[in-house]
C-alpha positions in Angstrom: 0.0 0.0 0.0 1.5 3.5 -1.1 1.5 5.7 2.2 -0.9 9.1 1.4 2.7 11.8 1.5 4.5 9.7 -1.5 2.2 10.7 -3.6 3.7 14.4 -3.1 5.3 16.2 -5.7 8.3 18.1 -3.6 10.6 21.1 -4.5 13.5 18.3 -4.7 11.7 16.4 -7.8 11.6 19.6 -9.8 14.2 20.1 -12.5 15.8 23.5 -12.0 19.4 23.3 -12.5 20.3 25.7 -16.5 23.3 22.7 -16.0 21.3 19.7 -16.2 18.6 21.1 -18.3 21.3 22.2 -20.9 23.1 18.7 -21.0 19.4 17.0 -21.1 18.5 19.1 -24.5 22.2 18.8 -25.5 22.4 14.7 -24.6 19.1 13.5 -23.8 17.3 11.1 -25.9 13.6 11.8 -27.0 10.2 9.5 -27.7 7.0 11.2 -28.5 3.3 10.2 -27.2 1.4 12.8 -28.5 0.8 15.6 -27.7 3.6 15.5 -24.9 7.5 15.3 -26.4 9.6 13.9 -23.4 13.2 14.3 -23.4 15.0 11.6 -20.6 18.8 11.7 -19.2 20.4 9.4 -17.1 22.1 11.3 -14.5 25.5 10.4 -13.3 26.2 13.3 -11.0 24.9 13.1 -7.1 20.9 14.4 -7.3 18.9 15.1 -3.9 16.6 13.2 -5.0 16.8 10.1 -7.9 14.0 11.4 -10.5 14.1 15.5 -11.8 11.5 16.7 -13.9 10.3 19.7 -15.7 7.4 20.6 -17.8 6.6 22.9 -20.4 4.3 24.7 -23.2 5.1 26.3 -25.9 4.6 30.5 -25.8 4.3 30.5 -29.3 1.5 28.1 -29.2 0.2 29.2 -26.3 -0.2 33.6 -26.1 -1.3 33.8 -23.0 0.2 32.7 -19.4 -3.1 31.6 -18.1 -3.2 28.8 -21.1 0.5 27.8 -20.7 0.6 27.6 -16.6 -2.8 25.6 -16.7 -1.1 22.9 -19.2 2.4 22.8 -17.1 -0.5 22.3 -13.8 -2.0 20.0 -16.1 0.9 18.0 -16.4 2.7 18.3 -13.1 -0.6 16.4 -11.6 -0.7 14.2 -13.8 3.0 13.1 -13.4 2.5 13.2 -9.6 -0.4 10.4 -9.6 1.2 8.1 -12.2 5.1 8.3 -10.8 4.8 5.3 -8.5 6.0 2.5 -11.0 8.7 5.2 -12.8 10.1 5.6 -9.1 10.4 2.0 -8.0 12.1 1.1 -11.7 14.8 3.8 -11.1 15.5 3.9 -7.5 16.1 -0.4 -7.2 18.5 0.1 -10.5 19.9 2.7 -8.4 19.9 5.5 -11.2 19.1 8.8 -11.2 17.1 10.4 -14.0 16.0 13.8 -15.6 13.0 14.1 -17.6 11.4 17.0 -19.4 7.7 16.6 -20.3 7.0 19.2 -23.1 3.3 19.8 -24.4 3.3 20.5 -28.4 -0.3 20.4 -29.1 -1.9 23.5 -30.3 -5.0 23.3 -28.0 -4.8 23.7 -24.3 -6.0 19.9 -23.0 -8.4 18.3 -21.0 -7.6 17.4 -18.3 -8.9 13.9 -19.3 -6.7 13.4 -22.3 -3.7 13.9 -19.9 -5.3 11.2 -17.4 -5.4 8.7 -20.3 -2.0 9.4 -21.6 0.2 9.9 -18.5 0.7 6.4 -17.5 1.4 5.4 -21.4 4.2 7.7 -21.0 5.4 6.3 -18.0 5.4 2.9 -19.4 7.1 4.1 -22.0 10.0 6.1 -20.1 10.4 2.8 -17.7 11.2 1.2 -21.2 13.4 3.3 -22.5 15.3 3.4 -19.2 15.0 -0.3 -18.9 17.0 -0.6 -22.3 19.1 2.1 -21.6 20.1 0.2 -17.9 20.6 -3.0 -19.6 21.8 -2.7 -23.1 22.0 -6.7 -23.6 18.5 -6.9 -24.0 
């Protein structure tokens, strides 16, 4: 049974660092399940905490704040309910990972659509890393 505070989404799990956010654009590897872009990095550096992420929308899609905070919300929640299976793949291979979930759709979203595809993108992440971990697969 997952205890009510993991399913927080703390200052530590936020991607902030221009570093790491410059290497994962410069070295990260990509996979697309529309209409969110995520861009994944396995960290070797020390991390306070073993997953970073950060979200995004596009301002050129997107005019106005309202519409572009409302997706990044949007997504944030969306990552917080469906993180449980990401962080027990990367804490018991004892990574540390940086992901970036960018939103490229031209319509803000329902909230729905997000529900439906959040855990695909999960799956798809734990995947990629699984690969990635284990390259004689």
């Amino acid at each position: 049974m997952i205890d009510k505070q993991s399913y927080n989404f703390n200052k530590q799990e936020k991607l902030k660092s221009r570093k790491l956010i410059d290497n994962l654009f410069a070295g990260g590897k990509t996979f697309l399940v529309f209409p969110v872009k995520v861009v994944y990095m396995i960290v070797d550096e020390p991390m306070d905490f073993p997953i970073k992420i950060g979200v995004s929308a596009s301002k050129k899609n997107f005019k106005t704040a309202v519409d572009r905070n409302r997706i990044k919300r949007l997504l944030r929640e969306n990552y917080r309910l469906n993180k449980h299976p990401l962080h027990d793949c990367v804490t018991n291979n004892g990574k540390q990972v940086a992901v970036f979930f960018m939103y490229i759709d031209k319509n803000v979203p329902e909230n729905s659509l997000l529900q439906k595809k959040m855990p695909l993108i999960i799956d798809k992440l734990i995947k990629a890393l699984g690969e990635t971990v284990s390259p004689n697969n």
